[in-house]
N, C-alpha and C positions, 0 to 999 in steps of 0.2 A: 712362300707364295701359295694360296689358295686358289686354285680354279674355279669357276664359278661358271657351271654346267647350264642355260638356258632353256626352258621348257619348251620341245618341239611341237608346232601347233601346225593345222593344217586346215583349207577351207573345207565346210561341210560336204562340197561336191566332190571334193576326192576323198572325205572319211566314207560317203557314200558310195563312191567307187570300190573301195578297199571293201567294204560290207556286203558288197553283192546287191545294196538297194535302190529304188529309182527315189532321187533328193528329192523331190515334189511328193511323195507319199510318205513322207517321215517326219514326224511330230514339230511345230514352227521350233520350238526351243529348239531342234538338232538343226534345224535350216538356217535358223535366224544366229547363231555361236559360232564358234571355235571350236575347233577340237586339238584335243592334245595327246600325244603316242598314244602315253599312259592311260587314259579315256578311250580310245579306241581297240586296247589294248585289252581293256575292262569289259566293252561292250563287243569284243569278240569272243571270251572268256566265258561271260556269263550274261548273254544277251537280254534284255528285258523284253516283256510281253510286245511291245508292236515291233519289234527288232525280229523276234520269233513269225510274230502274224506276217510282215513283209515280204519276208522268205519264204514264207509256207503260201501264201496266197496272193502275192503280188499287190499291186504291179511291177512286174519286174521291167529293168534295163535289159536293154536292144543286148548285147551282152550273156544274160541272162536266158532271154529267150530265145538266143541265138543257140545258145550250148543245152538249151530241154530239146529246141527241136532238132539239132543234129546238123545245124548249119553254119555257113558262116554271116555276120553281118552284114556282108554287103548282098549275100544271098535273099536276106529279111525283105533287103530292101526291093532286090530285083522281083520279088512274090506281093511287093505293097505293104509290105508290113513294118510303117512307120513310128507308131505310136507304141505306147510300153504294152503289155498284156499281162494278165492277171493268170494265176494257172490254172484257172478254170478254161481260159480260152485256146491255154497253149494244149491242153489235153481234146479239146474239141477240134482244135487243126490235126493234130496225131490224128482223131479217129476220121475226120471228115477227107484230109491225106490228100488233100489238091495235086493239081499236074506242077505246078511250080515247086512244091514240095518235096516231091519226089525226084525231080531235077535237082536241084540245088542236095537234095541229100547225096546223089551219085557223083555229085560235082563231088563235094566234101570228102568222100571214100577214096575216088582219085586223088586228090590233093595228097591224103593222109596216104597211101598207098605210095606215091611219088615221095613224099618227104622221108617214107623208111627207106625206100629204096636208094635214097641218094645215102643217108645216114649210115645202110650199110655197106657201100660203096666205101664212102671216107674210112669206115671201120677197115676194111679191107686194104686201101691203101697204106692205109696207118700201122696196121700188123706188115707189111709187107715193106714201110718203111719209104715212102715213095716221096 
């Protein structure tokens, strides 16, 4: 008996997901297809020029610009900031540095501060056998 291995395919919004780029700015052939591991695989490997341009210059996914600017997404949201941005924009919110901004970043440092804290709590328990 031969097994017969089936090519794993995936819709373009979640190859775009995987890729870090927003599906509306990447070329109709990659919108309008399929993709497959292997393909994906490829074009994390050895990305082609608008795979490179996307990244480098947006527009990026909420996602994206959530983790330039040091926030989380639902942070984006509570600051208005609904739509994709490009990094030219996301470097002009860094320097222009809004009051929402600056919230949402001290929020983020709590969260991640609380999350090591419980993290090394478990650890502790864990050595200790609890």
């Amino acid at each position: 008996m031969t097994s017969h291995q089936s090519t794993q395919t995936m819709k373009p919004a979640t190859a775009a997901k995987k890729l870090g780029v927003y599906l509306e700015a990447t070329p109709a052939e990659f919108q309008e297809g399929v993709v497959s591991r292997a393909e994906l695989n490829a074009l994390q490997a050895d990305p082609p020029a608008w795979l490179r341009d996307l990244r480098r210059d947006g527009p990026h996914p909420r996602p994206v610009v959530a983790a330039k600017l040091g926030v989380s997404i639902a942070g984006l949201a509570r600051g208005g900031v609904t739509e994709p941005l490009t990094t030219e924009q996301i470097e002009a919110l860094k320097e222009e540095f809004p009051a929402w901004l600056r919230k949402e970043r001290a929020t983020q440092a709590e969260v991640r501060q609380e999350a090591q804290r419980i993290k090394e709590r478990d650890a502790q328990r864990a050595a200790k056998g609890d």
